[in-house]
Structures are given as C-alpha cells and as structure tokens.
N, C-alpha and C positions, 0 to 999 in steps of 0.2 A: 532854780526854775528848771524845767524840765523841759530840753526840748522837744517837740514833736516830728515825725518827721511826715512830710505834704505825704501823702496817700498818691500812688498811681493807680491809675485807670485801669482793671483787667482786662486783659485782650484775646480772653479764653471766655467762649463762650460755655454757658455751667446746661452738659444735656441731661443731667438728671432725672430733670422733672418730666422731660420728653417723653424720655425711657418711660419714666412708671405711667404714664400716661397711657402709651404704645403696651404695655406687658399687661394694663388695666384691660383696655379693650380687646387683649389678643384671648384674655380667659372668657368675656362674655361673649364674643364668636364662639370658642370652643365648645361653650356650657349649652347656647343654643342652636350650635348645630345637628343635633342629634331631632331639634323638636321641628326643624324643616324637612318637608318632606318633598322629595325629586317630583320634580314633574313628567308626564310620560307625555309623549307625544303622538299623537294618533295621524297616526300614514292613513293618507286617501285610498280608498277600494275603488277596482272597476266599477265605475256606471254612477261613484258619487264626485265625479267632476262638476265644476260647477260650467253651466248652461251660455252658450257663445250668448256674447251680447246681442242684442234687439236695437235695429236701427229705429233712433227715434222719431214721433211725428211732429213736423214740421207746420207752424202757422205761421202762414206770412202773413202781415199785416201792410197793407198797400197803400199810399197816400190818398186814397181816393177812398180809406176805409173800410174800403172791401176784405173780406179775408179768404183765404187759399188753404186748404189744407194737404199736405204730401205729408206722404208715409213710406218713409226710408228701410224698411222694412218689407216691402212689397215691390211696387213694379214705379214709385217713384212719381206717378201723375199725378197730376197737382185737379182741386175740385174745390168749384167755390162753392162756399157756408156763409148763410147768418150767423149771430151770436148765441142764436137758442139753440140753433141746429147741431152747432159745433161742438158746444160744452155736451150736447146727449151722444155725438157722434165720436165725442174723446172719449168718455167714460165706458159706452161700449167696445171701445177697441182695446180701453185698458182693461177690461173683464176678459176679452179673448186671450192678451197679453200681458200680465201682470207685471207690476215692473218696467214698463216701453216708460222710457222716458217722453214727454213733449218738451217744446224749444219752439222760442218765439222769435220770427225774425222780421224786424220790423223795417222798413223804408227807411230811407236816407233822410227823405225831407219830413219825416213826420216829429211829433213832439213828444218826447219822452212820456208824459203824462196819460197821452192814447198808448202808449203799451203798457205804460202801467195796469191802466182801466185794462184792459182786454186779460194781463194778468192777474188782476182782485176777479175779475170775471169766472176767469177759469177756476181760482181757486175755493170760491165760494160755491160753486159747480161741484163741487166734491173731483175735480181732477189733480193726479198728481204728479209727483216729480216733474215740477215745469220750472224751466229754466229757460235762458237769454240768448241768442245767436249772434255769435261777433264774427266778422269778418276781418282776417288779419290784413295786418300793415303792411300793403307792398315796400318791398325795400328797393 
C-alpha cells in the first residue's frame, strides 16, 4: 500500500493570472490611445464674462393673503398685487430681465398648501425660475 503524504496548504499567493490580466488591458490602453483625441480648452475673451447676478423678485405672501412684491434688484420697495396683477407684472419684468429669478416668501402662520397654490399660479402664468424663501435657523 502506498502511502500518501496529507497535502499542505500553499501560502504563496500564485500572481499570474494578475499579471496577464494587468499586461491584457495595458495593450488595449495602448491600442486605443491614439483614437482619443485631447481636448482643447477654450480661455474666456474680454467682454465674454458671464453677466453679475440679478437680484431676484421677491413675493411675500402675508397671512391675511394679501401679496407684496420687491425686487431686489432695483430700489427694494415693496408694492401690493392681486394675483392677476402679479403673474402679468412678473412676466414683464422677466422679459426686461431674462433670467431674474422669483422667490416666494410666505408668512409664519400661513398653510403650506396657500404657497403652494400661489406657486401652481405663477407657474401656469408662464413665469419662471420660482423658487422658496427660507429663513435661517438662529443659533
């Protein structure tokens, strides 16, 4: 009978397969590097800066429903609007200023669902970039 002898464990990791794995992909880098082509990057010219921000207009919306509009962008007084008024008097100040973001900043006590509405408003109004005004957290 023949004996066998137990088998140990090899405690050499076998990198072989590594290697050809690593020397596989180092030739299809190489092969398609030639069919990449460098990007060039285009430096800004005098006068094509892009344009200072435009303070946006501001609607408050006031617990008594009334609304206020300022325009951060001008001299900052504030003028109260209906909701027909408003939506014709956003859209012409966004044709003088293209791009003026609005921002809705609604009362403490009032119910989310009134800014809501007052935003489906505006935006069925054809007005754009309208966005939410939050008041940071004292610390």
């Amino acid at each position: 009978m023949i004996r066998q002898r137990p088998r140990r464990a090899m405690s050499q990791m076998n990198v072989v397969p590594y290697i050809d794995v690593m020397l596989v992909l180092l030739v299809i880098f190489m092969a398609t590097a030639p069919f990449l082509s460098p990007s060039q990057v285009e430096l800004p010219r005098i006068g094509q800066g892009s344009s200072t921000p435009v303070g946006p207009l501001e609607v408050v919306l006031r617990s008594d429903a009334s609304l206020i509009l300022r325009d951060r962008a001008t001299d900052g007084r504030e003028e109260p609007f209906t909701e027909e008024r408003l939506v014709a008097e956003l859209r012409a100040r966004q044709r003088v200023r293209p791009g003026q973001p609005v921002v809705i900043a609604g009362d403490r006590n009032l119910r989310y669902e009134q800014v809501m509405r007052l935003m489906d408003l505006l935006q069925h109004g054809g007005v754009e970039r309208i966005g939410l005004l939050v008041q940071p957290a004292a610390s």
